[in-house]
DOSE-171112 format. One line per field, with one value per residue (C-alpha): residue in one letter; x, y, z. Coordinates in Angstrom, 2 decimals, decimal comma, always signed. Each point is the difference from the previous one (the first is absolute). Example, Ala and Ser with C-alpha at 12.3 -4.5 7.8 and 13.67 -1.06 7.14 Angstrom:
2
resn (a / s)
xx (+12,30 / +1,37)
yy (-4,50 / +3,44)
zz (+7,80 / -0,66)
REM end
This chain:
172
resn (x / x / x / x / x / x / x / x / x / x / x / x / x / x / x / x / x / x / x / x / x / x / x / x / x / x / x / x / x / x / x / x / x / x / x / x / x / x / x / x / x / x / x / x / x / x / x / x / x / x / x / x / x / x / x / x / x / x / x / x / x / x / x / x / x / x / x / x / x / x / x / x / x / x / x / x / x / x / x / x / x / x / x / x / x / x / x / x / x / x / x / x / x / x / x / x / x / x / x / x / x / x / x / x / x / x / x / x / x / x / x / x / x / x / x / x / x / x / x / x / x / x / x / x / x / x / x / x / x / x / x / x / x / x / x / x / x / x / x / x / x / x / x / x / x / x / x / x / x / x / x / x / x / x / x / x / x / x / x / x / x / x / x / x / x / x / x / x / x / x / x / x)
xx (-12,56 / +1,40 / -3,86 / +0,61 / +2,97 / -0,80 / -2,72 / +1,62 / +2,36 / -2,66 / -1,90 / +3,46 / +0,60 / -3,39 / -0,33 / +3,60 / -0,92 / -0,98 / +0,80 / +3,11 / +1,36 / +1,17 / -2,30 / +1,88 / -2,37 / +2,39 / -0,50 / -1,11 / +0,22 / -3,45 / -1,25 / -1,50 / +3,46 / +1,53 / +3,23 / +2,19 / +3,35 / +2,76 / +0,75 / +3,61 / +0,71 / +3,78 / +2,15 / +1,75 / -0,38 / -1,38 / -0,94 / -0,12 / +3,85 / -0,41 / -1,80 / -1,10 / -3,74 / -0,26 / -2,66 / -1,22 / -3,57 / -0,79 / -3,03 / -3,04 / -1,81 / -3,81 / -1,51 / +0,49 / +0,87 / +2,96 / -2,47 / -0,64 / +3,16 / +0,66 / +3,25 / +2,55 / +2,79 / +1,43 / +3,64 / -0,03 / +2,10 / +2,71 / +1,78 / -1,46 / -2,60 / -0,89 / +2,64 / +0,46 / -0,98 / -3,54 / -1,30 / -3,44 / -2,79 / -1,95 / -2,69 / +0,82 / -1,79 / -0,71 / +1,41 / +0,39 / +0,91 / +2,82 / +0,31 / +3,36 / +0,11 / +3,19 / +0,03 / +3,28 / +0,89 / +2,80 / +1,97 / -2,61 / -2,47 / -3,85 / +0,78 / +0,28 / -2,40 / +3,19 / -0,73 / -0,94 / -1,79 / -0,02 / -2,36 / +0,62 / -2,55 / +0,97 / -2,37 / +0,77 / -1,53 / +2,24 / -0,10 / -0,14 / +2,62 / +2,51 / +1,55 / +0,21 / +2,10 / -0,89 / +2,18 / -1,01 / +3,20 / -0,25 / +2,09 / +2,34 / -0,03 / -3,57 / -1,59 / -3,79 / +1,57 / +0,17 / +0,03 / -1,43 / +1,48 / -1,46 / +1,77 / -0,48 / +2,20 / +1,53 / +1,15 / -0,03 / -2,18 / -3,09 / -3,62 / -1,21 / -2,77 / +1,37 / -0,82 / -0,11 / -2,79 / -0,85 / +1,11 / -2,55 / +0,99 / -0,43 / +1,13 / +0,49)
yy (-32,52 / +3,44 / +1,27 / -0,83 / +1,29 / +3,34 / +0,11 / -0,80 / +3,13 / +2,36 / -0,76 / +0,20 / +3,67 / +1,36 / -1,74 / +1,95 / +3,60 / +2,48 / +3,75 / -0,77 / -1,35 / +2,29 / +0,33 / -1,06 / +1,65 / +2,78 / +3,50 / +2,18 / +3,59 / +1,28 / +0,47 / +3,56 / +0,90 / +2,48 / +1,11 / -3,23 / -0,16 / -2,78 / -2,80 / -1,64 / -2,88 / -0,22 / -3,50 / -0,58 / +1,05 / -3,22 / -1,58 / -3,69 / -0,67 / -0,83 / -2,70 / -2,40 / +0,36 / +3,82 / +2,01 / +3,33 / +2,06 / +3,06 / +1,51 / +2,28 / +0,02 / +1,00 / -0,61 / -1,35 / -3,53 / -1,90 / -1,18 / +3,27 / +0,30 / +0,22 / -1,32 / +2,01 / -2,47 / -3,54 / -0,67 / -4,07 / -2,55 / -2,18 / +0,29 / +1,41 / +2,01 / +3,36 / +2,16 / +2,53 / +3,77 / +0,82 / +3,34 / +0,75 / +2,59 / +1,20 / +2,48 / +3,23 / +3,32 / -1,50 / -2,35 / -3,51 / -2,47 / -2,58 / -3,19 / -1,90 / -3,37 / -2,40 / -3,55 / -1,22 / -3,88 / -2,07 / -2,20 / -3,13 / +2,09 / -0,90 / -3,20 / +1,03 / +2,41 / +2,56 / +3,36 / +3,78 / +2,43 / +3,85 / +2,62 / +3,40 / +2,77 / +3,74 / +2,12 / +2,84 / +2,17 / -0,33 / +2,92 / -0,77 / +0,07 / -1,06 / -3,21 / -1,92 / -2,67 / -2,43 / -2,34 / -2,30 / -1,55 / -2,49 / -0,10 / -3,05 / -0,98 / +0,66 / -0,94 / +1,32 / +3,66 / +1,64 / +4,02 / +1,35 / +2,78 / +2,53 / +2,30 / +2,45 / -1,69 / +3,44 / +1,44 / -2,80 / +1,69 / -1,03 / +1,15 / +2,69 / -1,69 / -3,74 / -1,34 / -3,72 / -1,59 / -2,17 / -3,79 / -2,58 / -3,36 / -1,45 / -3,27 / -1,82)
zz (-9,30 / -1,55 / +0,31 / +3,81 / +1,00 / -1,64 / +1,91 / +3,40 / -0,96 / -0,29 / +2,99 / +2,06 / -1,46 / +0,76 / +3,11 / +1,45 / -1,35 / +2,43 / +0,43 / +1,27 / -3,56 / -2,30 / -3,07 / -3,49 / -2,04 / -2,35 / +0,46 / -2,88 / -0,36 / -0,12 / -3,32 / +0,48 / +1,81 / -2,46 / +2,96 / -0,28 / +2,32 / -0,19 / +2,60 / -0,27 / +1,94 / -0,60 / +0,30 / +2,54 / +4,30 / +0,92 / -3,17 / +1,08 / +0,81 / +3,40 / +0,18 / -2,92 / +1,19 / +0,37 / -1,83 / -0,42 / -0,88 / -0,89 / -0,35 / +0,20 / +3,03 / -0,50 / +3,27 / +3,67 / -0,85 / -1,29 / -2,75 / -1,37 / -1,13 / -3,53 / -1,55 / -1,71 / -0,20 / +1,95 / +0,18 / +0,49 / +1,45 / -1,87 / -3,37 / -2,43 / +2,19 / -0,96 / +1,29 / -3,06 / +0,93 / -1,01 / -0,66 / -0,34 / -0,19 / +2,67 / +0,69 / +1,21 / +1,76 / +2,74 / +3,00 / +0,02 / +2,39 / -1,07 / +1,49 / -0,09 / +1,54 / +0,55 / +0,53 / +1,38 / +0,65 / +1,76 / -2,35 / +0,80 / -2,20 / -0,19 / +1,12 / +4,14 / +0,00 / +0,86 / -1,49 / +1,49 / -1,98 / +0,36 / -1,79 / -0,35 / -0,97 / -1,46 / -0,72 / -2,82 / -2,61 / -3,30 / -2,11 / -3,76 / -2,71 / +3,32 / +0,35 / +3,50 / +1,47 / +2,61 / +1,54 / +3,33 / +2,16 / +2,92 / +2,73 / -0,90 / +4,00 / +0,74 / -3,31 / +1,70 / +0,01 / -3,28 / -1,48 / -3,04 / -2,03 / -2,61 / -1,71 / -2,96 / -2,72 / -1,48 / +2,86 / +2,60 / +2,38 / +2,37 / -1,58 / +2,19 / +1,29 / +0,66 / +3,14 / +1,43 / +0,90 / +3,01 / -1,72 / -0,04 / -0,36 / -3,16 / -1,52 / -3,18)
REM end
């Protein structure tokens, strides 16, 4: 029975996966990448206290699709969910594109099938030895609208290159 129902999970993952779902495969800083920056995903903004169902993802995007995304960090649902600030290394010299997506649900959760998502895409080269924040918000009345926000940690500014990239709309 376990042998089966283990199974049944597996096919029912790989069988929903497509480019539009967000891949949850962790980013690594190249090994051969000798300029490292900093990423800082502080607490708080919208850090699950909305809703009990909410959930956030940030990540690397590395091609066209949702699936090419790799992750950098996932704030979850509920107590006890990950919703500490992370910081983390990340490549630098040359531009990225971020991806930050929000999942947002009524208070009937998973349950009704009531949720909107929104994905956000900024595009930036960090410059090593620098330190970056990110932070995503959505719209507490239209939770499908959302804004995301870079700034140089030290002196609060906007890198000098950051620019926003058509969204696509990825799920997870």
């Amino acid at each position: 029975m376990r042998r089966a129902v283990i199974l049944f999970c597996a096919c029912s993952t790989a069988a929903v996966a497509g480019d539009a779902d967000l891949n949850y495969k962790k980013y690594k800083v190249p090994t051969d990448q000798v300029k490292i920056a900093i990423i800082r995903f502080p607490k708080g903004h919208l850090r699950l206290s909305i809703n009990r169902g909410d959930a956030q993802y940030y990540g690397v995007l590395r091609g066209a699709a949702c699936s090419s995304a790799q992750r950098l960090t996932v704030y979850d649902a509920g107590i006890g969910g990950n919703t500490t600030e992370n910081s983390m290394p990340i490549e630098a010299g040359h531009k990225l594109r971020i991806i930050a997506a929000v999942q947002k649900q009524d208070p009937a959760g998973y349950q009704a099938e009531q949720y909107s998502w929104c994905t956000r895409i900024v595009e930036f080269a960090p410059e090593a030895g620098r330190t970056y924040t990110i932070t995503q918000e959505a719209d507490a009345t239209r939770p499908d609208f959302c804004a995301i926000d870079v700034r140089e940690a030290a002196s609060g500014a906007l890198p000098a290159d950051v620019a926003e990239v058509s969204p696509m709309a990825c799920r997870f």
